[in-house]
C-alpha positions in Angstrom: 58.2 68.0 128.0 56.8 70.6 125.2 54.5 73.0 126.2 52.1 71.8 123.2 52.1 68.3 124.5 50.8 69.5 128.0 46.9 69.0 128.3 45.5 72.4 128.0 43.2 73.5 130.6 39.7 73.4 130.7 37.7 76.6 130.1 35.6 75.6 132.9 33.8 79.2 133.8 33.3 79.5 130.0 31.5 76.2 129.3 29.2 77.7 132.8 28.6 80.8 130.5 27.3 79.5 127.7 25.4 76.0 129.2 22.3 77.9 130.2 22.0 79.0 126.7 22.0 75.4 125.2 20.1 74.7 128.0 17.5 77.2 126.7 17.7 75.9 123.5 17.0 72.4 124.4 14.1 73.2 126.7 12.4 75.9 123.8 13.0 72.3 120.9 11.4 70.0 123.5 8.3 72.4 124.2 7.7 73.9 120.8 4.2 73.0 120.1 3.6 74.6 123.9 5.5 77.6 122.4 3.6 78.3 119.0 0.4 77.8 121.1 0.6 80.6 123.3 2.1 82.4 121.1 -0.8 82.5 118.9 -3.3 82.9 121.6 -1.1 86.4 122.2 -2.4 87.8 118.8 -6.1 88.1 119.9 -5.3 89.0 123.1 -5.6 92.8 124.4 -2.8 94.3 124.7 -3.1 96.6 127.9 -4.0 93.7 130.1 -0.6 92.0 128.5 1.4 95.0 129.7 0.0 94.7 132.9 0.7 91.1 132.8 4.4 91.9 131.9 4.6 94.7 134.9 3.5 92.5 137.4 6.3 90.0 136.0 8.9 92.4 136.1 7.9 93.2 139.9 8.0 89.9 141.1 11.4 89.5 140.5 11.8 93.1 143.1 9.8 91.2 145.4 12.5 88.3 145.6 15.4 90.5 145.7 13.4 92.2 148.9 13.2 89.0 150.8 16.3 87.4 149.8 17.5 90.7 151.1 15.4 90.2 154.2 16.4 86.9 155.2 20.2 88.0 155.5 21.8 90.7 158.1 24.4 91.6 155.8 23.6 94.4 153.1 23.8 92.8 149.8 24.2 94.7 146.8 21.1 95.8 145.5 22.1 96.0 141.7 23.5 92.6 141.7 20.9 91.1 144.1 18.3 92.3 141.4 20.3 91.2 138.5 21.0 87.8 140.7 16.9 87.2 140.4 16.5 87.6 137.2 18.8 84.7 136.4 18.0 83.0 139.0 14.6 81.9 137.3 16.3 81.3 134.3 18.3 79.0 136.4 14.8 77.4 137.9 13.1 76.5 134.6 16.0 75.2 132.8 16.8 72.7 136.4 14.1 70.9 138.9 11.9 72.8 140.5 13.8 75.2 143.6 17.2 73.6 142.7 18.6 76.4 140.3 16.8 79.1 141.9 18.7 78.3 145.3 21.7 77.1 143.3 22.5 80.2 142.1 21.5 82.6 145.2 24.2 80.0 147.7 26.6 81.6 145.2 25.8 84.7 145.1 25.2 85.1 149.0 28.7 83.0 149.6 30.6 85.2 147.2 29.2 88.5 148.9 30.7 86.8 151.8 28.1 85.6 153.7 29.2 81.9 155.6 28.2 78.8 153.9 26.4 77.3 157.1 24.4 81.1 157.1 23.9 81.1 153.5 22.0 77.4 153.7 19.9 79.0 156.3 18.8 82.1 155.1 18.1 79.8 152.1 16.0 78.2 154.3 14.3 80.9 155.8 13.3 82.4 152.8 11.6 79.7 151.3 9.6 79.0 154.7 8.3 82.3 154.7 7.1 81.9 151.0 5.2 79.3 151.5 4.0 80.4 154.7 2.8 83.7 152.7 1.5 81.7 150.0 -0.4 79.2 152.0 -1.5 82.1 154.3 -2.7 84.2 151.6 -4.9 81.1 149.6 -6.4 80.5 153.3 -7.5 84.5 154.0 -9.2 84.7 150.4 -10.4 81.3 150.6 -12.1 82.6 153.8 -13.4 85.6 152.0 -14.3 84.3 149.1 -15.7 80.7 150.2 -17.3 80.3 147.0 -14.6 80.7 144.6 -13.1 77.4 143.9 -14.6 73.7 144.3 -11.9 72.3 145.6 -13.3 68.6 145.1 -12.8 69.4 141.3 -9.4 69.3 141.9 -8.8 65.9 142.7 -10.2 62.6 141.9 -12.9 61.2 143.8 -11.4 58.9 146.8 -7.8 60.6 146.3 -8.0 62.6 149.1 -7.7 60.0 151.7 -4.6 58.2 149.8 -3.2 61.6 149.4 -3.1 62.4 153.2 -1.9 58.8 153.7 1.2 59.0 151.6 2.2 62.2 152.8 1.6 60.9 156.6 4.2 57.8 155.5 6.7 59.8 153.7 7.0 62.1 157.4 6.9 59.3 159.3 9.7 57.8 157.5 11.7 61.2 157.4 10.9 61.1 161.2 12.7 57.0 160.6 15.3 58.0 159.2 16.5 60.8 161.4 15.9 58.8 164.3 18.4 56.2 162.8 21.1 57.7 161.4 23.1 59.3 164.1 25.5 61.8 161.6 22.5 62.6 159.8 20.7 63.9 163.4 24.0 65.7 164.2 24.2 67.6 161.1 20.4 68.3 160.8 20.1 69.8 164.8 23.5 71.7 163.5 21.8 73.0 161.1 18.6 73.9 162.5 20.9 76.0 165.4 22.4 78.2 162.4 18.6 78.5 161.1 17.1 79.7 164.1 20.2 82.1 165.4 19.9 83.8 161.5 16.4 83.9 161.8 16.0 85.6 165.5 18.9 88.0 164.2 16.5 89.1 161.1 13.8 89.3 163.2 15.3 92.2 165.6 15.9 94.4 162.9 12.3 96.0 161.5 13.9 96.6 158.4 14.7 92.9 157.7 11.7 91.7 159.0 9.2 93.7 156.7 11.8 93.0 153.9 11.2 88.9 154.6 7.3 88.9 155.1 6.6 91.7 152.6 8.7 90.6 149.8 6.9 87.0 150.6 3.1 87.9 150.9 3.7 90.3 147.4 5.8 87.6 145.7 2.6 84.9 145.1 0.3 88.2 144.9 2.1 89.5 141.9 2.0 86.4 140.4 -1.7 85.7 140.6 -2.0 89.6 139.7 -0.5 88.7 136.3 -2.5 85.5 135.3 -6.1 87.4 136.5 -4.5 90.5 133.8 -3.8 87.5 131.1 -7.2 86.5 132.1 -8.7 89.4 131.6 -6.6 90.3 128.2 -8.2 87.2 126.6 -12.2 88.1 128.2 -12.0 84.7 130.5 -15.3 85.0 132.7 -14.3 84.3 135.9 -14.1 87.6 138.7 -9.9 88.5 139.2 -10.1 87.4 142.9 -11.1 84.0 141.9 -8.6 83.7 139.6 -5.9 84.6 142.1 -7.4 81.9 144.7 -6.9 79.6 141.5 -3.8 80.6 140.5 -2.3 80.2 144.9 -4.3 76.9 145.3 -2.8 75.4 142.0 0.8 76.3 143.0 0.4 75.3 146.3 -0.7 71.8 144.9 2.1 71.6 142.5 4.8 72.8 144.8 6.3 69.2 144.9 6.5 68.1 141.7 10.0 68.0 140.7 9.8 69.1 137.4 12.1 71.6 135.8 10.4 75.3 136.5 6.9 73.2 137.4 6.5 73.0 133.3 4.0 71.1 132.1 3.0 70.5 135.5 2.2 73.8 135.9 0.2 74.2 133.1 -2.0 71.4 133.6 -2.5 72.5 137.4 -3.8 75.7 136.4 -5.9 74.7 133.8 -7.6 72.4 136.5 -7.6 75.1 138.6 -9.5 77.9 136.3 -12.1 75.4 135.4 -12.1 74.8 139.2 -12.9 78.2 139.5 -15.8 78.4 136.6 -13.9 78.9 133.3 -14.5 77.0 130.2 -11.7 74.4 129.3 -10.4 76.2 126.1 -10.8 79.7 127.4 -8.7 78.7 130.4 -6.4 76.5 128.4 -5.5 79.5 126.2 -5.1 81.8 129.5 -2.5 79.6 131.2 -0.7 79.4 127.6 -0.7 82.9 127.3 0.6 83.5 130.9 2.9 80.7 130.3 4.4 82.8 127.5 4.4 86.1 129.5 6.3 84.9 132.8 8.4 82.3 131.5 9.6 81.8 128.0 10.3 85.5 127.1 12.0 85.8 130.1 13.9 82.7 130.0 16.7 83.9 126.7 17.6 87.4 128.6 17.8 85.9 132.1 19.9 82.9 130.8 22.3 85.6 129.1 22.3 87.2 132.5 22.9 84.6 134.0 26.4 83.7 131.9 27.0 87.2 132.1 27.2 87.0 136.4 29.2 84.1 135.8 31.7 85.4 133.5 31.6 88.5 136.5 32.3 86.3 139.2 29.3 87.7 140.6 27.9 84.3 141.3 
């Protein structure tokens, strides 16, 4: 048979490279108006407080490589584990929330040679001990600041109870389910037995362990650091600390709505949140625009490009 009438094979790494650029395209054409929005309320905004803004968005993406870095035993390469972050929340805007994030940190952790099984729990790991850090941190300023947010502003009157309800059921029949299905009890205790030997094996080495628990408490801190700056850039009149309690509490509430990157949810969580927390509707609305802007659509072209680039490097 002629070598021209042989199928030709597909380019599969180099359709990887350049997806998260259409991606990116597709995403910026369906949230245009969002786009032109907060990038007009950048204009009037001051400046220092957007560079601040724009430092503490550079940082967080240090404090993941720190605790991705804690949750493993292995030394991963710091370089690469920096670069991996960056694209890494390209990767979570343009998929649902967590999914691309984690996608793209398996493969970079298996190809560094860390174990599959081990990989899936220091995945594991690292996202308990954010949200422990996150949920920890909203509770001490909370605490401290008692004040600072009406929580009942949050939520509709009467939703609580429904709330707490659902969440009970959806447990319960996790609980159900695991009970039931005997392969799916194997593989969960299996896994939970990898989980807790990688986690006792971080914890007896200091290093690891202030890597894991300081990267997590100063990953949501940065992050509330750089909506309080946007906040302040644009004069919105609520005290920096109570913005921060807004920004944790909104994220915290969020947290499980699978949209890609939490946008549009997100937004609208915030929003809530800031008026929550005393700020007029438009001044808030144009805040979380702004930081919108900031932390993830000028980021998103560069870390998608970074992220073909690890690709087309094999590095994930």
């Amino acid at each position: 048979m002629s070598k021209a009438l042989l199928p030709r094979r597909v380019p599969v790494r180099r359709i990887l490279c350049l997806l998260p650029l259409v991606l990116v395209g597709v995403v910026a054409a369906r949230n245009w108006p969002v786009l032109a929005e907060g990038f007009g309320q950048l204009r009037t905004a001051r400046w220092p407080w957007l560079v601040a803004a724009a430092g503490a968005t550079c940082l967080t993406w240090v404090a993941a490589a720190v605790t991705r870095q804690g949750a493993v035993v292995e030394r991963l390469p710091r370089l690469r584990l920096l670069a991996t972050q960056f694209a890494a929340g390209a990767a979570n805007h343009l998929l649902p929330t967590g999914l691309g994030a984690s996608a793209v940190n398996l493969r970079f952790m298996t190809v560094c040679g860390v174990p599959p099984a081990r990989s899936t729990a220091a995945l594991a790991l690292y996202l308990l001990a954010e949200s422990i850090a996150r949920v920890g941190l909203l509770a001490t300023l909370l605490y401290a600041f008692p004040g600072a947010l009406r929580l009942g502003a949050l939520l509709p009157d009467g939703a609580p109870g429904p709330l707490l309800a659902a969440l009970c059921g959806a447990a319960l029949a996790a609980v159900a389910v695991l009970l039931c299905v005997r392969r799916l009890r194997t593989a969960v205790a299996a896994f939970l037995r990898t989980a807790l030997g990688e986690a006792r094996s971080v914890h007896t080495r200091p290093a690891r362990a202030l890597a894991l628990w300081g990267g997590s408490l100063a990953f949501p801190a940065l992050q509330a650091a750089g909506l309080a700056a946007v906040g302040r850039a644009l004069g919105l009149p609520v005290p920096p600390a109570h913005v921060v309690i807004a920004y944790l509490a909104a994220t915290v509430a969020v947290a499980l709505v699978p949209t890609p990157g939490g946008i549009g949810s997100v937004e609208a969580a915030l929003i809530v949140a800031l008026v929550a927390a005393g700020g007029p509707v438009a001044l808030a609305t144009a805040v979380v625009l702004a930081y919108r802007i900031i932390t993830v659509w000028l980021p998103m072209l560069p870390g998608a490009v970074t992220l073909g680039v690890l690709v087309r490097w094999k590095v994930i």
